[in-house]
HTML snippet that shows the backbone in 3Dmol.js (N, CA, C, O; Angstrom):
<script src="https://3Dmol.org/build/3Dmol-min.js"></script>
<div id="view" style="width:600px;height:400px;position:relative"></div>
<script>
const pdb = `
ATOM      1  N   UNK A   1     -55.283  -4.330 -73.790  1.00  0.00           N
ATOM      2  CA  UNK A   1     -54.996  -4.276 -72.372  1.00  0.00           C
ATOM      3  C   UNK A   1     -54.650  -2.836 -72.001  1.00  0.00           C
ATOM      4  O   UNK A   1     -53.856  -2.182 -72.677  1.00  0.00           O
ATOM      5  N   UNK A   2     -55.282  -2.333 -70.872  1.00  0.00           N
ATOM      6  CA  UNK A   2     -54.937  -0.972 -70.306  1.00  0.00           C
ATOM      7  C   UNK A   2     -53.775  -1.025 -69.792  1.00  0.00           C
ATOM      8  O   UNK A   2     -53.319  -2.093 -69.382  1.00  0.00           O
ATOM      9  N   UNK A   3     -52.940   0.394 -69.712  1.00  0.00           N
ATOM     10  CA  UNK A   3     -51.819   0.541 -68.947  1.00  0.00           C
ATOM     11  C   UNK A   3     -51.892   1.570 -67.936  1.00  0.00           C
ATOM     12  O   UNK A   3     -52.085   2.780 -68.062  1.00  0.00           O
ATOM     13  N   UNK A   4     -51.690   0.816 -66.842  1.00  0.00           N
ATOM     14  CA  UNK A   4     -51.555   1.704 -65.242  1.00  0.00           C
ATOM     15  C   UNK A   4     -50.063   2.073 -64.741  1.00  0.00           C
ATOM     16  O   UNK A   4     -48.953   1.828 -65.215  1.00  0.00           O
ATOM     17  N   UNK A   5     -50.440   2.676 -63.731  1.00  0.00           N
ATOM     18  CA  UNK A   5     -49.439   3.063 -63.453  1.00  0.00           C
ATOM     19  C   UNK A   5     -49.070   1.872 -62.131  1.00  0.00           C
ATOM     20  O   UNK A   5     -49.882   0.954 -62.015  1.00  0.00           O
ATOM     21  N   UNK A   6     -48.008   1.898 -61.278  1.00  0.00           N
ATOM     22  CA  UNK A   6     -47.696   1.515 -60.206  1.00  0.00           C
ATOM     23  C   UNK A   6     -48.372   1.713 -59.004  1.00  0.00           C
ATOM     24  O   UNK A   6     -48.397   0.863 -58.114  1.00  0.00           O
ATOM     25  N   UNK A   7     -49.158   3.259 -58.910  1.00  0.00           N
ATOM     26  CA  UNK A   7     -49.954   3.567 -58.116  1.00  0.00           C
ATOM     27  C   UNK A   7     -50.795   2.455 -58.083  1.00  0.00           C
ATOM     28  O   UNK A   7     -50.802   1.600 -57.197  1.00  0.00           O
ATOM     29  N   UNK A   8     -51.576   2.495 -59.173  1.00  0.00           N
ATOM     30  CA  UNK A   8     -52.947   2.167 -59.086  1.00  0.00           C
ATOM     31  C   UNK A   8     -52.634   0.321 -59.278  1.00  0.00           C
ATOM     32  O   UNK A   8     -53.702  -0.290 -59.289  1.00  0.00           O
ATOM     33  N   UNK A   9     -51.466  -0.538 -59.413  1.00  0.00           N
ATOM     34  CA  UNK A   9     -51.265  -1.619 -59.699  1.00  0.00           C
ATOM     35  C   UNK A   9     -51.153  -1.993 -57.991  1.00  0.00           C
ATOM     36  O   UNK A   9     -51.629  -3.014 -57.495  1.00  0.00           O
ATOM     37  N   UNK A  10     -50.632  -1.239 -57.457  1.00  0.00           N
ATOM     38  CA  UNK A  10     -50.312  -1.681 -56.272  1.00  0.00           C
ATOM     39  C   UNK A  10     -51.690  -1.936 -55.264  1.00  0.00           C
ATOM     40  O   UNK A  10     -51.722  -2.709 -54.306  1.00  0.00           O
ATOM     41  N   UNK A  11     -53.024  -0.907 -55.844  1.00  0.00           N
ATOM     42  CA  UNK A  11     -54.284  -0.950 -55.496  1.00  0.00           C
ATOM     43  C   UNK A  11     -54.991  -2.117 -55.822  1.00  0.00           C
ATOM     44  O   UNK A  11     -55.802  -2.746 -55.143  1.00  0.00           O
ATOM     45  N   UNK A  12     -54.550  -2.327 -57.009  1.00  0.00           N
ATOM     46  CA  UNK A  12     -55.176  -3.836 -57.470  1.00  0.00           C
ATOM     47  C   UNK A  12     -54.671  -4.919 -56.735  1.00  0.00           C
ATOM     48  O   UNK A  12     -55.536  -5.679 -56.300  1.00  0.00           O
ATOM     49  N   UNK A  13     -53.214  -5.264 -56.417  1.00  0.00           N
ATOM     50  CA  UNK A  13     -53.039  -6.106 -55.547  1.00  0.00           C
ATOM     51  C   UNK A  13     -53.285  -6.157 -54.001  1.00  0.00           C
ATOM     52  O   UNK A  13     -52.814  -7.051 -53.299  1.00  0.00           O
ATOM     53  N   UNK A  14     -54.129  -5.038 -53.475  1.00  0.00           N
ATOM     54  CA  UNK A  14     -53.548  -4.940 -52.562  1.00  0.00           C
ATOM     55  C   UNK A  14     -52.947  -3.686 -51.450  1.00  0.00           C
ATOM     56  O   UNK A  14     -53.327  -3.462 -50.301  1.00  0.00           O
ATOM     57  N   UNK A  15     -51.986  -3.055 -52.175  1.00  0.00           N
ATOM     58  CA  UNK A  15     -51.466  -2.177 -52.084  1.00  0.00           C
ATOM     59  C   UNK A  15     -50.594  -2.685 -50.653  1.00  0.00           C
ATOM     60  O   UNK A  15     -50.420  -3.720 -50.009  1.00  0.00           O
ATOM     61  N   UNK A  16     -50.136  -1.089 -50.616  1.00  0.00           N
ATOM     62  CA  UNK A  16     -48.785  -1.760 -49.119  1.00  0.00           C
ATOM     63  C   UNK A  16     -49.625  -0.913 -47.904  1.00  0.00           C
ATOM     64  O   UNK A  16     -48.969  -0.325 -47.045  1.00  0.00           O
ATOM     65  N   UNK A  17     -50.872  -0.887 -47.883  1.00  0.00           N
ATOM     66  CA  UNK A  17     -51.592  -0.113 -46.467  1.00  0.00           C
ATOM     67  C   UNK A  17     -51.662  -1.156 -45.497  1.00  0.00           C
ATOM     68  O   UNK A  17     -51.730  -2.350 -45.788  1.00  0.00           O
ATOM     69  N   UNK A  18     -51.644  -0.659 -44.258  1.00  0.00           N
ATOM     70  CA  UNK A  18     -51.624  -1.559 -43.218  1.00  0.00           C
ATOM     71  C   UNK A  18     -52.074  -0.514 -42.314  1.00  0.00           C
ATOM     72  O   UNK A  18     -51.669   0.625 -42.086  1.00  0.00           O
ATOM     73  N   UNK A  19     -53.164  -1.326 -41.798  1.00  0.00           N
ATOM     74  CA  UNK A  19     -54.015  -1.059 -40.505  1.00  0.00           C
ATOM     75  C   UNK A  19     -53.978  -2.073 -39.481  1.00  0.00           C
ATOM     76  O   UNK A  19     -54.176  -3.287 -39.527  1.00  0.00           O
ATOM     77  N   UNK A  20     -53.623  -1.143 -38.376  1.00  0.00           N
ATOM     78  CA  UNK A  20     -53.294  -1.435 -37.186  1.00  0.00           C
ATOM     79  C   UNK A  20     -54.958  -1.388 -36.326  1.00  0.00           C
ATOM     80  O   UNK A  20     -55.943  -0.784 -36.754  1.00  0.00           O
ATOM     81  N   UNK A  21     -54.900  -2.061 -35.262  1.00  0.00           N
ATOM     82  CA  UNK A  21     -55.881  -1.396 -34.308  1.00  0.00           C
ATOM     83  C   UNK A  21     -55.502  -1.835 -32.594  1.00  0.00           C
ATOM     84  O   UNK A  21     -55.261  -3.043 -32.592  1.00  0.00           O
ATOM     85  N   UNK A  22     -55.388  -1.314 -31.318  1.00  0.00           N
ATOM     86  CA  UNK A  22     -55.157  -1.654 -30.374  1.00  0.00           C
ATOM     87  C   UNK A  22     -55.909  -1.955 -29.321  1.00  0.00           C
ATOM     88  O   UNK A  22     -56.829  -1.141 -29.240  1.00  0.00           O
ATOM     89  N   UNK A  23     -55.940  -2.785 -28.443  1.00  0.00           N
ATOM     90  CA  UNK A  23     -57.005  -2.297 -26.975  1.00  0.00           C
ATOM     91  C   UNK A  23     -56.027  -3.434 -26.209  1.00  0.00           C
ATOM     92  O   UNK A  23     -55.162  -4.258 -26.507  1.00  0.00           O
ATOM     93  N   UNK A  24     -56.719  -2.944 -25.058  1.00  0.00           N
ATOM     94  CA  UNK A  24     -55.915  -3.364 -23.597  1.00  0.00           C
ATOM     95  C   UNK A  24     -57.074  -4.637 -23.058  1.00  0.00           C
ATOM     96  O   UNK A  24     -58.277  -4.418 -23.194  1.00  0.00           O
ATOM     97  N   UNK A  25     -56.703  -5.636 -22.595  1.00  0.00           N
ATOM     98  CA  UNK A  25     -57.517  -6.780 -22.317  1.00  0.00           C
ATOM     99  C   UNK A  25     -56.474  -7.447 -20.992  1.00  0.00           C
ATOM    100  O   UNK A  25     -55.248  -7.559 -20.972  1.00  0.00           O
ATOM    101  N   UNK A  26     -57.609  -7.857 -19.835  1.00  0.00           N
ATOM    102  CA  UNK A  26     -56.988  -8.741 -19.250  1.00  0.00           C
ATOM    103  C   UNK A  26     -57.114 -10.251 -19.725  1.00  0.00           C
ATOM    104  O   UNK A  26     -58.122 -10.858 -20.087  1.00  0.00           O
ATOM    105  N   UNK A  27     -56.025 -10.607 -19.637  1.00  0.00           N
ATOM    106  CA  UNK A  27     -55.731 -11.863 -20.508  1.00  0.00           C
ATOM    107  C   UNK A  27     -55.062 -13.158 -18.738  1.00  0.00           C
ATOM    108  O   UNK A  27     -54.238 -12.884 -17.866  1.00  0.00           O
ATOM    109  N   UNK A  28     -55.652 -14.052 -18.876  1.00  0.00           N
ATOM    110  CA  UNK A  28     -55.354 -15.428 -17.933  1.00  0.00           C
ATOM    111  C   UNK A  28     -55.233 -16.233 -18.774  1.00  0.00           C
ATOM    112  O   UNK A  28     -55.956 -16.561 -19.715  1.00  0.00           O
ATOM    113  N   UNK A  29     -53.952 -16.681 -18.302  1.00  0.00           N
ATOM    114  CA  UNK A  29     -53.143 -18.014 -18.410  1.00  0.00           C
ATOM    115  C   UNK A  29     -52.410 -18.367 -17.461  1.00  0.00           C
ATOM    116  O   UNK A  29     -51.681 -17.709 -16.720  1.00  0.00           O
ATOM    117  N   UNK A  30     -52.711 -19.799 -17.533  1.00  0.00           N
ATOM    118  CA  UNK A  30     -51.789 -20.758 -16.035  1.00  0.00           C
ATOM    119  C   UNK A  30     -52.496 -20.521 -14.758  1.00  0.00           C
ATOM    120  O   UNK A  30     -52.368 -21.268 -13.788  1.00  0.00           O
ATOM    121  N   UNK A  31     -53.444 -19.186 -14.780  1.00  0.00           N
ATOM    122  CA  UNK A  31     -54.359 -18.525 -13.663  1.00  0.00           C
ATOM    123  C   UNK A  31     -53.695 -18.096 -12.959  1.00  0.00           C
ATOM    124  O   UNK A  31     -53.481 -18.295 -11.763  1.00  0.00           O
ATOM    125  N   UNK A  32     -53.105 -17.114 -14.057  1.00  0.00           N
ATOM    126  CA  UNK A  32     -52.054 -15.729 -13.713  1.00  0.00           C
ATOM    127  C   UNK A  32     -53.247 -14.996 -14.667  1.00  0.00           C
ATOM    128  O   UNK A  32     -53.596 -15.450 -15.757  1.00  0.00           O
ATOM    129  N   UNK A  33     -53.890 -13.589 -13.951  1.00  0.00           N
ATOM    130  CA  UNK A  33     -54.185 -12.781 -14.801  1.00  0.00           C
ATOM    131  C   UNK A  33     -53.534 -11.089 -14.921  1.00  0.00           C
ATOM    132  O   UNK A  33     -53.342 -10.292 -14.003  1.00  0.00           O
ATOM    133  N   UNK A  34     -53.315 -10.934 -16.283  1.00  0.00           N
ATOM    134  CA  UNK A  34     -52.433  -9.559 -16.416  1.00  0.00           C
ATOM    135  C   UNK A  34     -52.828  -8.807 -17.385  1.00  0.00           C
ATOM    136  O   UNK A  34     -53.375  -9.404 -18.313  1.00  0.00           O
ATOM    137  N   UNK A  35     -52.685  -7.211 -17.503  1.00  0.00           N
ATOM    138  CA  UNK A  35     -53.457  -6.148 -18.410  1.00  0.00           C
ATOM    139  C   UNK A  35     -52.373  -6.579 -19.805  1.00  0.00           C
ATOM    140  O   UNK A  35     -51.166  -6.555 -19.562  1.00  0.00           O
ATOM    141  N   UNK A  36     -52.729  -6.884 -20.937  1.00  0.00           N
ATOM    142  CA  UNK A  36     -51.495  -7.565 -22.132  1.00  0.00           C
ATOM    143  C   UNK A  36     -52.626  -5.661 -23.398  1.00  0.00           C
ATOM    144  O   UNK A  36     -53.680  -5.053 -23.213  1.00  0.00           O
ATOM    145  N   UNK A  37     -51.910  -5.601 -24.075  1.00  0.00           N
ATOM    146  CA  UNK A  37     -52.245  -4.636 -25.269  1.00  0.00           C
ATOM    147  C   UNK A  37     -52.114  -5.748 -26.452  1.00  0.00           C
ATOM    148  O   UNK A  37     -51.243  -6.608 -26.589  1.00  0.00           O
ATOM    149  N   UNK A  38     -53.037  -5.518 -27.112  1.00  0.00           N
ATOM    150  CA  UNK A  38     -53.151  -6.702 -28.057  1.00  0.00           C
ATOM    151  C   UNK A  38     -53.683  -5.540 -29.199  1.00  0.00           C
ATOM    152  O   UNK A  38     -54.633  -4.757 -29.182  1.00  0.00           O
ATOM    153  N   UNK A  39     -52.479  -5.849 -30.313  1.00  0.00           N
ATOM    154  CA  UNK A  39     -52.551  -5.273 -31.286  1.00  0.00           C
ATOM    155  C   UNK A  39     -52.405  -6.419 -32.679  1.00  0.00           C
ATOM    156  O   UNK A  39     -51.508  -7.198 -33.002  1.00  0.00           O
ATOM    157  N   UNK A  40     -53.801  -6.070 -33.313  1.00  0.00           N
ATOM    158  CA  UNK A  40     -53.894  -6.880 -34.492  1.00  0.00           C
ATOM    159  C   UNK A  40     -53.950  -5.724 -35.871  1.00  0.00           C
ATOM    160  O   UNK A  40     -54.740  -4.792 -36.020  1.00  0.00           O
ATOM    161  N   UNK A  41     -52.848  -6.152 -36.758  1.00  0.00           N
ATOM    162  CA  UNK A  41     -52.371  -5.438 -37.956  1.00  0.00           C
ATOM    163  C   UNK A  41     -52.769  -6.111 -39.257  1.00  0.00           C
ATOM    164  O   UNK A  41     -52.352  -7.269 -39.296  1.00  0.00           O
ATOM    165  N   UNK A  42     -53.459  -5.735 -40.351  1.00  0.00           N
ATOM    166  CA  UNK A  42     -54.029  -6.435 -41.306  1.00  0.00           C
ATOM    167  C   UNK A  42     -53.700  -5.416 -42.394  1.00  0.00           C
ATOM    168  O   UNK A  42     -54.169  -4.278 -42.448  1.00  0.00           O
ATOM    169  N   UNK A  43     -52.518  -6.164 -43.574  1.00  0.00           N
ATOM    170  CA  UNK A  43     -52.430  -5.813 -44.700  1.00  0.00           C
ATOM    171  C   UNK A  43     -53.020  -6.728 -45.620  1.00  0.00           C
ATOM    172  O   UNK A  43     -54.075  -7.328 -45.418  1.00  0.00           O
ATOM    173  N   UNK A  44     -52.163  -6.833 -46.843  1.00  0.00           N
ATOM    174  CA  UNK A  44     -52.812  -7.680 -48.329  1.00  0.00           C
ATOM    175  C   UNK A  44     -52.401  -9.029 -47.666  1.00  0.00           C
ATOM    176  O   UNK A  44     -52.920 -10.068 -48.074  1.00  0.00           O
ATOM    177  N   UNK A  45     -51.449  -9.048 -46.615  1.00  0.00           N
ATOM    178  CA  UNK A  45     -50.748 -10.671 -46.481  1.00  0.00           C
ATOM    179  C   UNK A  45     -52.055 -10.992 -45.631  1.00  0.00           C
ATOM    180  O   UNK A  45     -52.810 -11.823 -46.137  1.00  0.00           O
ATOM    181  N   UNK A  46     -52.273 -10.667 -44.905  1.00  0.00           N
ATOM    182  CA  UNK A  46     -53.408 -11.156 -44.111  1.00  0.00           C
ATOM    183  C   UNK A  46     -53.869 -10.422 -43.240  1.00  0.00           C
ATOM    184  O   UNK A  46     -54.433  -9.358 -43.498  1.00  0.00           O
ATOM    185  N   UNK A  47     -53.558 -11.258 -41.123  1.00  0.00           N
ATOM    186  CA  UNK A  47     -53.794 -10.434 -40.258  1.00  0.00           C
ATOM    187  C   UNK A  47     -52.580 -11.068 -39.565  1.00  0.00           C
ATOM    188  O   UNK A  47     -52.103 -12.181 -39.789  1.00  0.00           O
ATOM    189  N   UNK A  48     -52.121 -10.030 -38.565  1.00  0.00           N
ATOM    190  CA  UNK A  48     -50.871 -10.620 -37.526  1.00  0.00           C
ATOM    191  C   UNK A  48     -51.672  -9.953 -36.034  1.00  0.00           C
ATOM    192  O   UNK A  48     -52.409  -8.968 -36.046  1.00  0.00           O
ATOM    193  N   UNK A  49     -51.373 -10.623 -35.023  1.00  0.00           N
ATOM    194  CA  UNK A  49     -51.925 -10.086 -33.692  1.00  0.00           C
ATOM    195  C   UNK A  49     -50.582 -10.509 -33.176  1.00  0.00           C
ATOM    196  O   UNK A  49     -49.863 -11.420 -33.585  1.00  0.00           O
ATOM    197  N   UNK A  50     -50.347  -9.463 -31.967  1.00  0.00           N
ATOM    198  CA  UNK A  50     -49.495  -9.133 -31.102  1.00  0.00           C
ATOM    199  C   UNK A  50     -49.999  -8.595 -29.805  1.00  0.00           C
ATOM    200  O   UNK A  50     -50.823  -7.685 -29.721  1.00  0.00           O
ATOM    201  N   UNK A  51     -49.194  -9.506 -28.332  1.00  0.00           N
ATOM    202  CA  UNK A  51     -49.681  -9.145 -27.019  1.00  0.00           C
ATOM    203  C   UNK A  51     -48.422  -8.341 -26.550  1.00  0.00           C
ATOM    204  O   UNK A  51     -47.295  -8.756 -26.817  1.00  0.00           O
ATOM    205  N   UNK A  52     -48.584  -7.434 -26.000  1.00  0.00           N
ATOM    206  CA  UNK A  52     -47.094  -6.986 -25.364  1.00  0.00           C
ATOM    207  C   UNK A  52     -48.050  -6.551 -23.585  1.00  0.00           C
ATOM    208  O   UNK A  52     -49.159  -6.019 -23.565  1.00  0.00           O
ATOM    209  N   UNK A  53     -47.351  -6.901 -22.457  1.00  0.00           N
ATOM    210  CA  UNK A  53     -47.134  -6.161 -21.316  1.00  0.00           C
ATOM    211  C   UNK A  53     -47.864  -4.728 -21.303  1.00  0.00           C
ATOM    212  O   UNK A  53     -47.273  -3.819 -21.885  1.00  0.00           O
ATOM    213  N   UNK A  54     -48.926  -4.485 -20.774  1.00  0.00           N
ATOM    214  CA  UNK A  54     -49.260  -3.149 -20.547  1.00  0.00           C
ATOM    215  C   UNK A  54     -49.328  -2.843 -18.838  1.00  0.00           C
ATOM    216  O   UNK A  54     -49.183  -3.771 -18.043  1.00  0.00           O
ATOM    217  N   UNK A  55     -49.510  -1.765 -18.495  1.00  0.00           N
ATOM    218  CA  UNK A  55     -49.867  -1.033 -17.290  1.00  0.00           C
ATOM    219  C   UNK A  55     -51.399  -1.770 -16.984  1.00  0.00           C
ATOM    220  O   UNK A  55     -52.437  -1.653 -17.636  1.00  0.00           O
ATOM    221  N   UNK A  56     -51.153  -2.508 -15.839  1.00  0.00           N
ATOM    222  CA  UNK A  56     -52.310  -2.331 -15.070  1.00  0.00           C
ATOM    223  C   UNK A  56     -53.548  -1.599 -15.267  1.00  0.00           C
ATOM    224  O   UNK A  56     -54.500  -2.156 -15.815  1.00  0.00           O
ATOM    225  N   UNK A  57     -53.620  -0.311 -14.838  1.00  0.00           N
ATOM    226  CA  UNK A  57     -54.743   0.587 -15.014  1.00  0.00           C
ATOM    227  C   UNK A  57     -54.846   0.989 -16.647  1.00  0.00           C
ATOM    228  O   UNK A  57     -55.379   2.063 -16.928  1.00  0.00           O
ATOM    229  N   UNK A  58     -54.385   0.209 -17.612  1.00  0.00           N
ATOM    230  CA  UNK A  58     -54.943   0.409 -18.604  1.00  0.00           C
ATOM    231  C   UNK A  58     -56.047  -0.188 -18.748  1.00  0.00           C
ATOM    232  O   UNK A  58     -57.069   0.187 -19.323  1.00  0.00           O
ATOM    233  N   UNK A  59     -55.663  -1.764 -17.849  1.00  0.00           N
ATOM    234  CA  UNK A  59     -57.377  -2.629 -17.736  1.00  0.00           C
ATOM    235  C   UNK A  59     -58.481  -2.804 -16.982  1.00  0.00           C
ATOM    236  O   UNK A  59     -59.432  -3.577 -17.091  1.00  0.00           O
ATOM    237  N   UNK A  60     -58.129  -1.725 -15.976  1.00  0.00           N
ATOM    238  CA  UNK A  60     -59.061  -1.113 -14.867  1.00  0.00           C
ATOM    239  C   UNK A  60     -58.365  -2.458 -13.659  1.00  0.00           C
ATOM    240  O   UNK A  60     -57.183  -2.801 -13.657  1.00  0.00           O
ATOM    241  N   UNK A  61     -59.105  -2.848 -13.021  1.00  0.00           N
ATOM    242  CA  UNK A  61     -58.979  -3.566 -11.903  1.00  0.00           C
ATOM    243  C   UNK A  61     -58.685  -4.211 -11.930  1.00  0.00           C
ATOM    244  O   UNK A  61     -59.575  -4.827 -12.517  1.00  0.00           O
ATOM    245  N   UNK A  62     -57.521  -5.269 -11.647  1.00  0.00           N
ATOM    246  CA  UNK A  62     -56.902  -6.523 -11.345  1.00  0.00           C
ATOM    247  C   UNK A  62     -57.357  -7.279 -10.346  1.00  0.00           C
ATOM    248  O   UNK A  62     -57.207  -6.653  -9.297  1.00  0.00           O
ATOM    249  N   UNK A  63     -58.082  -8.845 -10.075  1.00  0.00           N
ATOM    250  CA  UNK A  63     -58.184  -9.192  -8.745  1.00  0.00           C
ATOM    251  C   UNK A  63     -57.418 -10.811  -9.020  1.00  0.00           C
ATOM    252  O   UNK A  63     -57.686 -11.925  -9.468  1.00  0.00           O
ATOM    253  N   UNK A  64     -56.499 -10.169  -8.515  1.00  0.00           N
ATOM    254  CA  UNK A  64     -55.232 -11.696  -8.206  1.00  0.00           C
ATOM    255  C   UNK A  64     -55.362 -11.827  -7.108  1.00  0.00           C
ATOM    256  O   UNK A  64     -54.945 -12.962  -6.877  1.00  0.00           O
ATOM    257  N   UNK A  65     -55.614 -11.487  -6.416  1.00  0.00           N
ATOM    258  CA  UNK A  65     -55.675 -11.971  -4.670  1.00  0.00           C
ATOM    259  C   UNK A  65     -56.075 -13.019  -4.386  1.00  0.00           C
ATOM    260  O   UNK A  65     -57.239 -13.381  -4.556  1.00  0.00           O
ATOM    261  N   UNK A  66     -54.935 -13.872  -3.771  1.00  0.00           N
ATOM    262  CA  UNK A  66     -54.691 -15.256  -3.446  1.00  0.00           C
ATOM    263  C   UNK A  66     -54.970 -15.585  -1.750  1.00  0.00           C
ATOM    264  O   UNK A  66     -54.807 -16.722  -1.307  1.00  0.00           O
TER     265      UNK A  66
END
`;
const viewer = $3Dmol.createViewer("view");
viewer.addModel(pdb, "pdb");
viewer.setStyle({}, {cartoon: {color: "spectrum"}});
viewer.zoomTo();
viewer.render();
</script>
């Protein structure tokens, strides 16, 4: 059996890198629509997605008008 180091063990499993990626989406629900940033992060565990509140003109045009 070969012997590695920690570096390269942590490569074999996996390792602890995590990539992120972001974009801005208008998102409707209830038929409320709003600019949300939706960020999905993918390490060795899997993937996690997250919406948070963004600015308006991050998603260009809003038409809520009731």
């Amino acid at each position: 059996m070969k012997k590695i180091s920690v570096l390269e063990a942590t490569g074999v499993v996996g390792g602890n890198c995590k990539t992120c990626v972001s974009e801005y989406q208008n998102v409707t629900a209830g038929g409320v629509t709003s600019c949300k940033m939706i960020t999905s992060c993918t390490d060795k565990h899997g993937t996690k997605t997250t919406l948070k509140d963004a600015d308006p003109s991050n998603c260009g045009v809003l038409n809520n008008l009731n």
